[in-house]
DSSP file (Angstrom, degrees, kcal/mol; ACC not computed):
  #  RESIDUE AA STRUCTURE BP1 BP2  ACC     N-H-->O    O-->H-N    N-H-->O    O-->H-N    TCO  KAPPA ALPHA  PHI   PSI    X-CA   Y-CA   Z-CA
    1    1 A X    >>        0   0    0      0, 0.0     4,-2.3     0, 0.0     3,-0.5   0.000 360.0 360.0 360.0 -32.2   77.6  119.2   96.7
    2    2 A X  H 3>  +     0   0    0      1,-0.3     4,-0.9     2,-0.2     0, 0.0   0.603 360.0  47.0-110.5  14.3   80.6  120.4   97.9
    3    3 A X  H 3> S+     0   0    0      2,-0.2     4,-0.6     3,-0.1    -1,-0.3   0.365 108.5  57.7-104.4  11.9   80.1  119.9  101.6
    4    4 A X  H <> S+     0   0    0     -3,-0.5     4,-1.0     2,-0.1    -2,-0.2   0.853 110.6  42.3 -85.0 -42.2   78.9  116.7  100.7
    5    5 A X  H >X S+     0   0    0     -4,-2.3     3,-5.0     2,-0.2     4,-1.3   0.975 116.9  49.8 -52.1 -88.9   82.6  116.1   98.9
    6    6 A X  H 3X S+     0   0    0     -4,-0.9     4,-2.4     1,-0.3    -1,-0.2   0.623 108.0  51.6 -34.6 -43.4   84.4  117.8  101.9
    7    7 A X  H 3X S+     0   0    0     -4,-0.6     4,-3.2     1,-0.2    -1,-0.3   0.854 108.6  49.3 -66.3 -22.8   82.7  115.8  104.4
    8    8 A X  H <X S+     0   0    0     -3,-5.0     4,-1.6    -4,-1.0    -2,-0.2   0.883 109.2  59.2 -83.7 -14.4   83.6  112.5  102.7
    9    9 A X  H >X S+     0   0    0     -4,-1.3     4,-2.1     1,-0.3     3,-2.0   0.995 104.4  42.7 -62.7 -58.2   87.0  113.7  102.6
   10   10 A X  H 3X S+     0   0    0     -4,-2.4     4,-1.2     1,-0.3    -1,-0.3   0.664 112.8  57.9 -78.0  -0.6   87.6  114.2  106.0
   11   11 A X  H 3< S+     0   0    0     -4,-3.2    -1,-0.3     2,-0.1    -2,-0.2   0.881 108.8  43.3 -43.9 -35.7   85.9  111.1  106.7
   12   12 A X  H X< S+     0   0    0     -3,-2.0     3,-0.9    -4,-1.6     4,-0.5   0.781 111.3  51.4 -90.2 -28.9   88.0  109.4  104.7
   13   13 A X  H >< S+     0   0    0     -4,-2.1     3,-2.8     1,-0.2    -1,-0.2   0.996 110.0  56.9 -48.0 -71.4   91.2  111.1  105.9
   14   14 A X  T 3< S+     0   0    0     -4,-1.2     3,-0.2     1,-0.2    -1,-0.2   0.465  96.4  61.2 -25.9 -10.5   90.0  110.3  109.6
   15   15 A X  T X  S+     0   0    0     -3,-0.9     3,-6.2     1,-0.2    -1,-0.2   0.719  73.4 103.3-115.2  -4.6   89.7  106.8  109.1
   16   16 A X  T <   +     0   0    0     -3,-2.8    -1,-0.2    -4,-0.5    -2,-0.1   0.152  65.6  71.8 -45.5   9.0   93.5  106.1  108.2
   17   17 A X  T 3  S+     0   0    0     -3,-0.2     2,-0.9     1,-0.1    -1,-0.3   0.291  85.2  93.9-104.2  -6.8   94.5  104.7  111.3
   18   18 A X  S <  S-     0   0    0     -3,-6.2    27,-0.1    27,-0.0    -1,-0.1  -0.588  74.6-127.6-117.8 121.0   92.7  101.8  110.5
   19   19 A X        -     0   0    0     -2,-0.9     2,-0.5     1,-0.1    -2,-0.1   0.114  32.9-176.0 -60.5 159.8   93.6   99.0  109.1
   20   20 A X        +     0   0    0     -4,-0.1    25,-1.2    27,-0.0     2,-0.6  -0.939  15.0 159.9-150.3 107.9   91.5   97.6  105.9
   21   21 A X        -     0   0    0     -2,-0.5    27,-0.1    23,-0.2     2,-0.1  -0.916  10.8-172.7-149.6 145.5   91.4   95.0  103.8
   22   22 A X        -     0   0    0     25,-0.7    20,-1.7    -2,-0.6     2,-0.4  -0.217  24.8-123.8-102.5-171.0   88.6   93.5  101.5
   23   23 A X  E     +A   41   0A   0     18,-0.2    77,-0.7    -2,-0.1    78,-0.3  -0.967  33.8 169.3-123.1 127.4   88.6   90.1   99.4
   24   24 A X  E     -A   40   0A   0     16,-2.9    16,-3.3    -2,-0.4     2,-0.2  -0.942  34.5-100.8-150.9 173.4   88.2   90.1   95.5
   25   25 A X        -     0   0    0     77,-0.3     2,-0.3    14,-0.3    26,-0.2  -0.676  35.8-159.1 -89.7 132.4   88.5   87.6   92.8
   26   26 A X        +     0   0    0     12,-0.4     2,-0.2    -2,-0.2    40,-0.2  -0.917  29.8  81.5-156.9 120.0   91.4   87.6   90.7
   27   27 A X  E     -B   65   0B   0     38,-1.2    38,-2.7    -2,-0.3     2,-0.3  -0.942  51.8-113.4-178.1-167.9   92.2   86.3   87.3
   28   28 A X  E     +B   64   0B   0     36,-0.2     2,-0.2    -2,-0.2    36,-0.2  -0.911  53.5  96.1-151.4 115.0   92.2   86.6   83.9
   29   29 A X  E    S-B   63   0B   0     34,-3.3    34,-1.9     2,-0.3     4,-0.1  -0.977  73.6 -81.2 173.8 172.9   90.2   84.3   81.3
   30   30 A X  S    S+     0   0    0     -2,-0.2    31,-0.3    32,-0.2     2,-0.1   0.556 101.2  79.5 -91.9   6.2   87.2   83.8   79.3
   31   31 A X  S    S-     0   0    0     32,-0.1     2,-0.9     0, 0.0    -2,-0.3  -0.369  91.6-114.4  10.5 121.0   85.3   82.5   81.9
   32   32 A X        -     0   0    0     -2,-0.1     2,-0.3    -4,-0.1    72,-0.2  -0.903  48.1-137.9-116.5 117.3   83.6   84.9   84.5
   33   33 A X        +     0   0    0     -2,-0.9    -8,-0.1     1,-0.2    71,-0.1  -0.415  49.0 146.2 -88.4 124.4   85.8   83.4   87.1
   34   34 A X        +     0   0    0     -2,-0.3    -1,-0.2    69,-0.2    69,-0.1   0.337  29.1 123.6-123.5   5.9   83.9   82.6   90.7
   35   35 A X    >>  -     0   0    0      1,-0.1     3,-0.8     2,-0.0     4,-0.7  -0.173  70.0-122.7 -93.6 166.7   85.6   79.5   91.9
   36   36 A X  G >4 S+     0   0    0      1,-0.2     3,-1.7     2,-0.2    -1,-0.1   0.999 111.4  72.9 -51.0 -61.6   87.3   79.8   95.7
   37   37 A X  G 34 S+     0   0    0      1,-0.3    -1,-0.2    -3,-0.0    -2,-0.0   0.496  98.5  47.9 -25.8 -26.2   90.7   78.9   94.1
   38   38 A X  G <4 S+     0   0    0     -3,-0.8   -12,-0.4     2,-0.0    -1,-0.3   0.920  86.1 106.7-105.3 -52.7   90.7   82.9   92.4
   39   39 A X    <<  +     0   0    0     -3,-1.7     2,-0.4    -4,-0.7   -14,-0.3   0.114  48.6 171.1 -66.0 133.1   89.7   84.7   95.7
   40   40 A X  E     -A   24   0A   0    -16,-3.3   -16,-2.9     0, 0.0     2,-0.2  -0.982  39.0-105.5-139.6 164.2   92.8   86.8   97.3
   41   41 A X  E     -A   23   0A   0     -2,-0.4   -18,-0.2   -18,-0.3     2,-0.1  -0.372  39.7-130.3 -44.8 122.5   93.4   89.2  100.0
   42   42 A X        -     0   0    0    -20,-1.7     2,-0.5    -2,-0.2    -1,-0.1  -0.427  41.2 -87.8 -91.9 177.6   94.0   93.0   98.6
   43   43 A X    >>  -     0   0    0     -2,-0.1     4,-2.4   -22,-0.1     3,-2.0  -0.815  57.5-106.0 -95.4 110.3   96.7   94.5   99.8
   44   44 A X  T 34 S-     0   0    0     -2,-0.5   -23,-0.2     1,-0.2     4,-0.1  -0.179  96.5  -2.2 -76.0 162.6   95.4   96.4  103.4
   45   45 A X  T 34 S+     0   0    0    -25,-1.2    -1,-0.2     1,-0.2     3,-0.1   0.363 135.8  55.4  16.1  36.0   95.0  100.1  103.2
   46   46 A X  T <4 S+     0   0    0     -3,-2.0     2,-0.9     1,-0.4    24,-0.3   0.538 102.7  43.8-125.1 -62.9   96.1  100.2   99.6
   47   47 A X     <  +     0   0    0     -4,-2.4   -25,-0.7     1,-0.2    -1,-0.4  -0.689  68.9 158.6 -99.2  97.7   94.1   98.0   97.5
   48   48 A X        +     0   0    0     -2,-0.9     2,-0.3    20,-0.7    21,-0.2   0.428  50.7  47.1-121.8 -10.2   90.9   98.9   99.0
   49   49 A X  E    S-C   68   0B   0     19,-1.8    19,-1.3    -3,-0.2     2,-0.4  -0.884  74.6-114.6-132.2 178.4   88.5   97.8   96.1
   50   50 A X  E     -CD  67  96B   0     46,-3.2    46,-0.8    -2,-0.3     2,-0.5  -0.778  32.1-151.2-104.7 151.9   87.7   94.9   93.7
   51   51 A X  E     -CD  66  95B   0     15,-2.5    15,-1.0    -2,-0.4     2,-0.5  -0.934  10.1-168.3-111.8 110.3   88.2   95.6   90.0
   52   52 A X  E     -C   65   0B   0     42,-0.5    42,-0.4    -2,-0.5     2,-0.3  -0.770   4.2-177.6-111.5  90.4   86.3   94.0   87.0
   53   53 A X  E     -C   64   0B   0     11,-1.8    11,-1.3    -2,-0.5     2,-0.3  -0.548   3.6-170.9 -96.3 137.9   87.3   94.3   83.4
   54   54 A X        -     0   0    0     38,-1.3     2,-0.2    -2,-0.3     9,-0.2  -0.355   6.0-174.3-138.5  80.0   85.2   92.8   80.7
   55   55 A X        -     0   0    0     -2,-0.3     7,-0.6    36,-0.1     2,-0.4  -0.366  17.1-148.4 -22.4  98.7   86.6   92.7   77.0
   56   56 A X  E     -EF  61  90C   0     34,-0.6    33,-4.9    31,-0.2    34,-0.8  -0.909  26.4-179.3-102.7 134.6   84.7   91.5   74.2
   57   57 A X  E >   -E   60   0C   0      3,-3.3     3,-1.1    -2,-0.4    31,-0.0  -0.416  44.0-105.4-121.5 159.9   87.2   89.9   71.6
   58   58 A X  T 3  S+     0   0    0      1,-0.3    -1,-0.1    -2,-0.1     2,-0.1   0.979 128.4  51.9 -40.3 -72.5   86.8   88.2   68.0
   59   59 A X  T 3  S-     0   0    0     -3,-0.1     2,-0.3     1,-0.1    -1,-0.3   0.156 125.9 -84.8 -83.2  17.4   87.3   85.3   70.1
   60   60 A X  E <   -E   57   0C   0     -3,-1.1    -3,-3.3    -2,-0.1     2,-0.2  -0.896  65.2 -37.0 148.0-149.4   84.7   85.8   72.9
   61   61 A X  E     -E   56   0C   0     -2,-0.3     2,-0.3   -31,-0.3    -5,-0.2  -0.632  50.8-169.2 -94.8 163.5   84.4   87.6   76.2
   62   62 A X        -     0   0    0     -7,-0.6     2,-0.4    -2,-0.2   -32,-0.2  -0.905   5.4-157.0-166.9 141.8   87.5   87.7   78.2
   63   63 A X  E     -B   29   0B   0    -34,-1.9   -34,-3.3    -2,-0.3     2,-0.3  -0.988   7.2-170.9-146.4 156.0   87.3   89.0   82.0
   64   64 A X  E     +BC  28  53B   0    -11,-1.3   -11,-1.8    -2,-0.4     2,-0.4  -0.991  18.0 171.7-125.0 125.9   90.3   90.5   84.2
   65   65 A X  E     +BC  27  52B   0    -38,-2.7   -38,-1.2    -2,-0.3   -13,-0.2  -0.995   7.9 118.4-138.2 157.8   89.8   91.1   87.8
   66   66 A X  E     - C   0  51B   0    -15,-1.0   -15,-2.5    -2,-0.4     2,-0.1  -0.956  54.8 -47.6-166.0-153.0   91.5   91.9   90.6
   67   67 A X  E     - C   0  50B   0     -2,-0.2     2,-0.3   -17,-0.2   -17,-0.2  -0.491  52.1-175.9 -92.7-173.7   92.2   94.1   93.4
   68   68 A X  E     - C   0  49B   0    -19,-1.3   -19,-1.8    -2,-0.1   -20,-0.7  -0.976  33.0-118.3-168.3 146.5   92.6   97.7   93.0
   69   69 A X        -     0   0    0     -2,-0.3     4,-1.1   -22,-0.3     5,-0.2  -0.826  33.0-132.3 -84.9 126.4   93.3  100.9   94.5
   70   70 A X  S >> S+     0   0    0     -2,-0.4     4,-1.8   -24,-0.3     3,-1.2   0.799 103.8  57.0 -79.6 -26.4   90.3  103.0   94.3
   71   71 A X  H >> S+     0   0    0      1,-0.3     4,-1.5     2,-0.2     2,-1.4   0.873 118.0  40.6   3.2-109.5   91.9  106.4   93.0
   72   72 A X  H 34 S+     0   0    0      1,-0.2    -1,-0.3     2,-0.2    -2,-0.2   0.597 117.3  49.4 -47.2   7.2   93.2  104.0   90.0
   73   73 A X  H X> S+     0   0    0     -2,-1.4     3,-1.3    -3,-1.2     4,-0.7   0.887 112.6  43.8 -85.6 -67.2   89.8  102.1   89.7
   74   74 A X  H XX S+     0   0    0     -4,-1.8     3,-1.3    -3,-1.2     4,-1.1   0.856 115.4  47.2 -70.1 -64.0   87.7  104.9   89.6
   75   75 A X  H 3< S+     0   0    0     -4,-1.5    -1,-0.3     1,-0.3    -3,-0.1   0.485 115.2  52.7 -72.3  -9.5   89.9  107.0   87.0
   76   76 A X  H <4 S+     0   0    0     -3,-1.3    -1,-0.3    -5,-0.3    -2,-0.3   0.726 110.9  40.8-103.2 -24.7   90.1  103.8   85.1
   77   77 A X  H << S+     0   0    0     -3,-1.3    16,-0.5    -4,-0.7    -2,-0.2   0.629 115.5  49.9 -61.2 -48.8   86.4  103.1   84.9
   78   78 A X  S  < S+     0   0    0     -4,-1.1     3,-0.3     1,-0.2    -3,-0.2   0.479 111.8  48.6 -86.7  -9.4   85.5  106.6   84.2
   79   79 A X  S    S+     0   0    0     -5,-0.2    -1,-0.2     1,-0.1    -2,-0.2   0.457 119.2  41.3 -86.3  -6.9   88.4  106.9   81.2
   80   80 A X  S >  S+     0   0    0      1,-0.1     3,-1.6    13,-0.1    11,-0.3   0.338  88.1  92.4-136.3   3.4   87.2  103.8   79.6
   81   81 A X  T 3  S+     0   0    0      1,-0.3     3,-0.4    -3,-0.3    -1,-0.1   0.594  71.1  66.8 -94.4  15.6   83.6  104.1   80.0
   82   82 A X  T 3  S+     0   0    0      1,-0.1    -1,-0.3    -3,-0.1    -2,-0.1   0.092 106.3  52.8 -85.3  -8.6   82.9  105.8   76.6
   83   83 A X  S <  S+     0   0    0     -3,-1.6     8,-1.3     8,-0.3     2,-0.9   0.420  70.5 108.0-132.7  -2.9   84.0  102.3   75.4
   84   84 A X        +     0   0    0     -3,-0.4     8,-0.1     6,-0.3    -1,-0.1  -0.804  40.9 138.4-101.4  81.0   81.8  100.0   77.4
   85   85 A X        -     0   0    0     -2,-0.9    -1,-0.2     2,-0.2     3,-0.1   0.865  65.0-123.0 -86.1 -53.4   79.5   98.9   74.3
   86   86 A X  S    S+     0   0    0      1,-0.4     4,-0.2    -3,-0.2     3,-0.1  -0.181  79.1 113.9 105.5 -21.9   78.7   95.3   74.5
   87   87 A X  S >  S-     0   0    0      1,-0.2     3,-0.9     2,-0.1    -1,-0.4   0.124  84.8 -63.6 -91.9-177.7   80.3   95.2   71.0
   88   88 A X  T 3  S+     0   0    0      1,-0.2    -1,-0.2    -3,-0.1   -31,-0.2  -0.673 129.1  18.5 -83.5 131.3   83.1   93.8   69.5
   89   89 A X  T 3  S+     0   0    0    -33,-4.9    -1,-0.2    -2,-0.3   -32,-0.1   0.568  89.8 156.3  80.9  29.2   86.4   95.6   71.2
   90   90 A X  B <   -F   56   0C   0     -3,-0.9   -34,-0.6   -34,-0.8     2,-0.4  -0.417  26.3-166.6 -60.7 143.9   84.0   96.6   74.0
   91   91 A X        -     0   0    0     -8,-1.3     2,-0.5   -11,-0.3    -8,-0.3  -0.816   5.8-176.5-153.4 114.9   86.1   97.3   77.3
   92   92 A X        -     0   0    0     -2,-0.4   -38,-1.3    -8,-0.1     2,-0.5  -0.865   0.5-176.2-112.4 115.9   83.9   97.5   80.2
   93   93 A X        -     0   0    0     -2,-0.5     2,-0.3   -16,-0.5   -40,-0.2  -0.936  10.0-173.3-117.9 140.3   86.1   98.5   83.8
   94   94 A X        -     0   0    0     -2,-0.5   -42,-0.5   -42,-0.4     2,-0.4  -0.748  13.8-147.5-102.6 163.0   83.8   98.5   87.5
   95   95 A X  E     +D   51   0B   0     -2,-0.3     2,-0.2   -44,-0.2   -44,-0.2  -0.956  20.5 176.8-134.6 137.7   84.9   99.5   90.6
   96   96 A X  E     -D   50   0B   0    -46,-0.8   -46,-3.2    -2,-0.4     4,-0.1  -0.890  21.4-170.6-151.0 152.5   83.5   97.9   93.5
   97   97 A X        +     0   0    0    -48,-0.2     2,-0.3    -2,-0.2     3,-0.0   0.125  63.4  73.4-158.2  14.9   84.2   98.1   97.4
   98   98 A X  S >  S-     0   0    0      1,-0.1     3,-2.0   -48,-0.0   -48,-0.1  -0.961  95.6 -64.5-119.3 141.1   82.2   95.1   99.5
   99   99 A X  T 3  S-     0   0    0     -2,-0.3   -75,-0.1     1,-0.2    -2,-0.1  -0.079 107.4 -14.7 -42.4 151.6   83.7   91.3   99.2
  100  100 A X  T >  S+     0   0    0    -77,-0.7     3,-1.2     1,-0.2    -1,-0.2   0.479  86.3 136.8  50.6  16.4   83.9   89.5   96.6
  101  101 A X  T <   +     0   0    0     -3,-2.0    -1,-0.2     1,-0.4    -2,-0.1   0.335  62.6  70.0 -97.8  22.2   81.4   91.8   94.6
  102  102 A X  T 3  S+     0   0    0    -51,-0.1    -1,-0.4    -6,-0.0   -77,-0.3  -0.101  83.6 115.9-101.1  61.5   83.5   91.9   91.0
  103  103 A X  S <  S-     0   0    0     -3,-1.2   -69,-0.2     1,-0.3   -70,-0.1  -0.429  82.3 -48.1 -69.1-170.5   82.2   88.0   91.0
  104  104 A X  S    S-     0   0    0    -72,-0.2    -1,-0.3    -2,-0.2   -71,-0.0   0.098  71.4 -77.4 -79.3-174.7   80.0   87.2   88.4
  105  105 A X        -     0   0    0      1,-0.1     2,-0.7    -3,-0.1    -1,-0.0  -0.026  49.8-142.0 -65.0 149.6   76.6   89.2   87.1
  106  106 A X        -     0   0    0     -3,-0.0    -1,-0.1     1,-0.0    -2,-0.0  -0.901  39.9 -81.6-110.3 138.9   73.7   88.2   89.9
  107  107 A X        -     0   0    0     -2,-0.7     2,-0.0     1,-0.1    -1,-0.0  -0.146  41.7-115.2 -49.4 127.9   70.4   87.7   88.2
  108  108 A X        -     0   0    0      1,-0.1     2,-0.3     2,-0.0    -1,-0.1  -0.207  37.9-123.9 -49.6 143.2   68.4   90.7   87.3
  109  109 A X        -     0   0    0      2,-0.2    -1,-0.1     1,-0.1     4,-0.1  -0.659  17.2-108.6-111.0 170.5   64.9   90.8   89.4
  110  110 A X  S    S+     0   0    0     -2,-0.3     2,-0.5     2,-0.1    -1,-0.1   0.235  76.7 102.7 -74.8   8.1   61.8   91.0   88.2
  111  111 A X  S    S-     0   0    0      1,-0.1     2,-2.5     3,-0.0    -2,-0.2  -0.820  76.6-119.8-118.5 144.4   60.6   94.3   89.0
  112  112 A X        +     0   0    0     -2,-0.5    -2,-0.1     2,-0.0    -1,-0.1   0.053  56.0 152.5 -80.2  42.3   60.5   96.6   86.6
  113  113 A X        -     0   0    0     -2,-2.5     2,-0.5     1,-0.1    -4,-0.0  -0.046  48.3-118.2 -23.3 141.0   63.0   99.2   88.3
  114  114 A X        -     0   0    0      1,-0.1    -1,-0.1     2,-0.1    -2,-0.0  -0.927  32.5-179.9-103.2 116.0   65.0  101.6   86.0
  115  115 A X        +     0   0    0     -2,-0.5     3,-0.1     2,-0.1    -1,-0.1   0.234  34.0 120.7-117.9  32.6   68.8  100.8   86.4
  116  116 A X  S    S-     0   0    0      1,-0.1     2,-0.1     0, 0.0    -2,-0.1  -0.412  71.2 -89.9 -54.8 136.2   70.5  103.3   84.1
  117  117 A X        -     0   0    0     -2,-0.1     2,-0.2     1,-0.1    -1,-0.1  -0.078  44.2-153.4 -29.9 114.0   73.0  105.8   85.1
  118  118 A X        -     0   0    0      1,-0.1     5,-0.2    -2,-0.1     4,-0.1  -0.358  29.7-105.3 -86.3-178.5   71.6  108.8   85.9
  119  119 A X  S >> S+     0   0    0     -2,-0.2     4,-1.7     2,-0.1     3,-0.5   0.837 118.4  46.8 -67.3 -28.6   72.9  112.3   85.8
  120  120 A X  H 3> S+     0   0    0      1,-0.3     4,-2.2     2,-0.2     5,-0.2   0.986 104.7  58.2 -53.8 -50.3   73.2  112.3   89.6
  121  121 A X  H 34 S+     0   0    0      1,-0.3    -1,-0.3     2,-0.3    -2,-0.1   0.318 112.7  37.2 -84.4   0.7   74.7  109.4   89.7
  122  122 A X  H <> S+     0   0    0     -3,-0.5     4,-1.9     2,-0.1    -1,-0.3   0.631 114.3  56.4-117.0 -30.8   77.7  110.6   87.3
  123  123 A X  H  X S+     0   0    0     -4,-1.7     4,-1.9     2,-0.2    -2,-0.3   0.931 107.9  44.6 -43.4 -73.5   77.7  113.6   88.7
  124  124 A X  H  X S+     0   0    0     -4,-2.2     4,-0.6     2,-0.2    -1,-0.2   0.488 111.0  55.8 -39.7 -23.1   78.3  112.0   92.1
  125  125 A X  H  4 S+     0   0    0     -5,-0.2     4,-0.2     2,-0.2    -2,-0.2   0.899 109.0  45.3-113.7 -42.6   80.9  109.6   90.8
  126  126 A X  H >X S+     0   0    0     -4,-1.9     4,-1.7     1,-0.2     3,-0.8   0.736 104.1  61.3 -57.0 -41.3   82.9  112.3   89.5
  127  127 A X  H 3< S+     0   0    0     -4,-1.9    -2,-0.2     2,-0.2    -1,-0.2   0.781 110.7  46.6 -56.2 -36.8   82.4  114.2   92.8
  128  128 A X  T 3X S+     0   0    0     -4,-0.6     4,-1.3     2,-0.2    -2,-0.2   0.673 100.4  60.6 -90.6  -3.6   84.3  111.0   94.3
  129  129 A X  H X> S+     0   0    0     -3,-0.8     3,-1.0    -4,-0.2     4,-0.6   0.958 107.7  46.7 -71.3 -64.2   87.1  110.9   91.7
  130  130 A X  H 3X S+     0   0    0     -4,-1.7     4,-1.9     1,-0.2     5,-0.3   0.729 112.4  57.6 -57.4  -9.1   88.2  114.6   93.0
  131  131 A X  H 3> S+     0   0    0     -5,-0.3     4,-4.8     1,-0.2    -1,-0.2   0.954 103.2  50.7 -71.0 -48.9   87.8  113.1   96.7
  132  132 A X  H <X S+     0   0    0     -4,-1.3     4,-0.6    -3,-1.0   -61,-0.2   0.417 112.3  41.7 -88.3  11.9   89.9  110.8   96.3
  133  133 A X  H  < S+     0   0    0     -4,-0.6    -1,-0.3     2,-0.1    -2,-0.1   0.651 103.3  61.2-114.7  -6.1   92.5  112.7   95.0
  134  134 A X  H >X S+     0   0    0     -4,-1.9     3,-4.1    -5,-0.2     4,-0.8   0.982 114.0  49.2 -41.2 -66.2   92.2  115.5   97.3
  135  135 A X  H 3X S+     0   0    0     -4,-4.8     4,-2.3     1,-0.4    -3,-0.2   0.766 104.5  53.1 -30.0 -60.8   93.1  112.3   99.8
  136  136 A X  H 3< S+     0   0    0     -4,-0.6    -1,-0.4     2,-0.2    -2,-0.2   0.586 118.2  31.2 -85.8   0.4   95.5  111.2   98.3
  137  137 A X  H <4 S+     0   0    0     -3,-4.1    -2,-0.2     2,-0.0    -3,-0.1   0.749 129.1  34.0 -95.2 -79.0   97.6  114.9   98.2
  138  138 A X  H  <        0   0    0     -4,-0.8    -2,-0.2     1,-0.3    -3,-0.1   0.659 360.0 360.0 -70.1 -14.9   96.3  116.4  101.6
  139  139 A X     <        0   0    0     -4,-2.3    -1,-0.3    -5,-0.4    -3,-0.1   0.602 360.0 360.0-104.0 360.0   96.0  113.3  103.7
């Protein structure tokens, strides 16, 4: 596991000469906002994912997106995710890192796949918080 971490580090160090910049949707309403008019340009090689926050309020569902640096995505996702009920005062934060992907839910398919968290898979996600804050001290 932790030459899997080390390698992605120095990948990720290694790739800092180049520039990078994604697309995401950004705004903030009750609405899960898709239109062109919301899509903007992250900020390149800072804001290198899209961010999706999804509140539920007395008064409905409420979504925030934007761009996001992933260090503060990631640490924000995984602090909040203890909190991500569906219920009322729910606050549900994603991380994402291809265009456009906080836009809204895409229909579930029909095959009866299991898409739950695993242990790996938290396990793993936590293995990428500590990458990306090695990076961001050594690199």
């Amino acid at each position: 596991m932790w030459l899997l971490a080390l390698s992605a580090l120095l990948l990720l160090c290694s790739r800092t000469g180049r520039a990078l910049q994604i697309q995401c949707y950004q705004c903030e309403m009750t609405e899960d906002c898709a239109a062109p008019e919301f899509i903007v340009n992250c900020t390149v090689n800072v804001q290198d994912m899209c961010q999706k926050e999804v509140l539920v309020k007395e008064d409905g569902t409420h979504y925030r997106k934007s761009c996001a640096s992933s260090g503060a995505c990631l640490i924000a996702s995984a602090g909040y995710q203890q909190f991500c009920t569906g219920k009322l005062n729910s606050v549900c934060i994603s991380c994402c890192n291809t265009p456009l992907c906080n836009g809204p839910k895409q229909k579930k398919r029909s095959h009866n796949s299991s898409t739950a968290p695993t242990a790996h898979s938290s396990t793993l996600g936590l293995s990428l918080i500590l990458v990306l804050i090695l990076r961001a001290t050594l690199c």
